[in-house]
C-alpha positions in Angstrom: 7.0 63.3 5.5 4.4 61.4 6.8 4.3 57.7 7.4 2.4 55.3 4.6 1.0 52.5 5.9 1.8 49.0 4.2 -1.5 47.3 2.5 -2.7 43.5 3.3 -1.6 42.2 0.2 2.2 41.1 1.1 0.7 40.3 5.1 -2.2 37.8 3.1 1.0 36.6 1.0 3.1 35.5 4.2 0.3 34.2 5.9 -0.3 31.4 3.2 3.4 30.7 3.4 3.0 30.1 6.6 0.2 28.3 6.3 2.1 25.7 4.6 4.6 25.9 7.3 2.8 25.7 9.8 3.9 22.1 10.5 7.4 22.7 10.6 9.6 23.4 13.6 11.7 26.6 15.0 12.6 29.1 12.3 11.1 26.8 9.5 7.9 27.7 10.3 8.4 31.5 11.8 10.9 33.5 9.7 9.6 34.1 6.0 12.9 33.6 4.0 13.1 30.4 5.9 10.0 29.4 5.1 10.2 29.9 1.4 13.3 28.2 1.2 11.9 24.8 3.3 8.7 24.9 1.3 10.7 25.0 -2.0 13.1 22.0 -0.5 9.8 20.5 0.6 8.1 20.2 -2.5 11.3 19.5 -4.6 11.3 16.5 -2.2 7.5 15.1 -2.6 8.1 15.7 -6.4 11.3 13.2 -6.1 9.6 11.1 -4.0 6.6 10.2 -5.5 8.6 9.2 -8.7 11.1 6.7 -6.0 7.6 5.3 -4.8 6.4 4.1 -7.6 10.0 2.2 -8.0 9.6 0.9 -4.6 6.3 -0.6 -5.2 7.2 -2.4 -8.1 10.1 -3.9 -7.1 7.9 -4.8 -3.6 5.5 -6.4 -5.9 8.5 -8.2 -8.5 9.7 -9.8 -5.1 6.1 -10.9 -3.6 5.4 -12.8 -6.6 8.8 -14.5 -7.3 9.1 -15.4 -3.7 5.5 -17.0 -4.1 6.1 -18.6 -7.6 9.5 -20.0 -6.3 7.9 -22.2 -3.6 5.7 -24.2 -5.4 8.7 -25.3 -8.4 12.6 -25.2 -8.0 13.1 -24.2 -11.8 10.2 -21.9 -12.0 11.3 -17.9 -11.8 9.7 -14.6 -12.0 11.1 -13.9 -15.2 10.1 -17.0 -16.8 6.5 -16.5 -15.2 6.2 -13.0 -17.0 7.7 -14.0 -20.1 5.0 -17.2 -20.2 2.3 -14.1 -19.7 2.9 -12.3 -21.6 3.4 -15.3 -25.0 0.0 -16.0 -23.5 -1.4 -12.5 -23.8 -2.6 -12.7 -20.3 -2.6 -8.9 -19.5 -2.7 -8.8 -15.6 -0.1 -6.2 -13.9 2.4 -6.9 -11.0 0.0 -5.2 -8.5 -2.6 -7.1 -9.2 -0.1 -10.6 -9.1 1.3 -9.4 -6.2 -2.1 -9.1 -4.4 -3.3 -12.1 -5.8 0.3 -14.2 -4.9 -0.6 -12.8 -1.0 -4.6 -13.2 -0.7 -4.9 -16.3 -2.3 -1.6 -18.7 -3.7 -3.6 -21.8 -5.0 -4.9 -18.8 -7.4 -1.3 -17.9 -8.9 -0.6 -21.7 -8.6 -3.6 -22.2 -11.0 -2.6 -19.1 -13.1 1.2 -20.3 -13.7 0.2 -24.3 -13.9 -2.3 -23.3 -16.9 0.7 -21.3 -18.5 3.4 -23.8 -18.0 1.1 -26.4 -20.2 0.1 -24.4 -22.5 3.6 -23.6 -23.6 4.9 -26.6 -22.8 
């Protein structure tokens, strides 16, 4: 029986995986099964991660602009400042507070002295 010879489809497939790989160290990025089972792991990871990031930015911004509203009044809190906001109707985000509490304070001074006399 003579000998058939494989065609470039499965060679093209394992060079994409590898592709991917490529990056990775030892077997990770030379045996096949190993790659496939890394890149799986590897993607399963940036899918987790990306929703964990968005948790950590939030709670990075929550503490920027509580640690910024805190030092101007002893009684004054985050959650009083985004309660206040929102009675207001003053849609800004945390990002953008949090940028604004960093880049300029008098700003966020301004922002939560307007508030406090308007409600009170």
């Amino acid at each position: 029986m003579t000998r058939i010879r494989r065609g470039y489809i499965a060679r093209r497939r394992r060079t994409k995986i590898r592709l991917f790989a490529s990056s990775f160290r030892g077997a990770r990025s030379r045996l096949t099964r190993t790659i496939i089972q890394q890149k799986i792991r590897a993607l399963v990871s940036s899918h987790r991660d990306r929703d964990r990031q968005k948790r950590d930015f939030r709670r990075l911004w929550i503490t920027r602009i509580n640690a910024v509203i805190r030092e101007k009044e002893v009684s004054y809190s985050y959650c009083l400042f985004i309660n206040n906001l929102y009675k207001k109707e003053l849609l800004l985000n945390r990002k953008i507070l949090a940028q604004i509490a960093i880049l300029n304070r008098n700003c966020l001074y301004m922002i939560s002295n307007e508030i406090i006399k308007k409600i009170g």
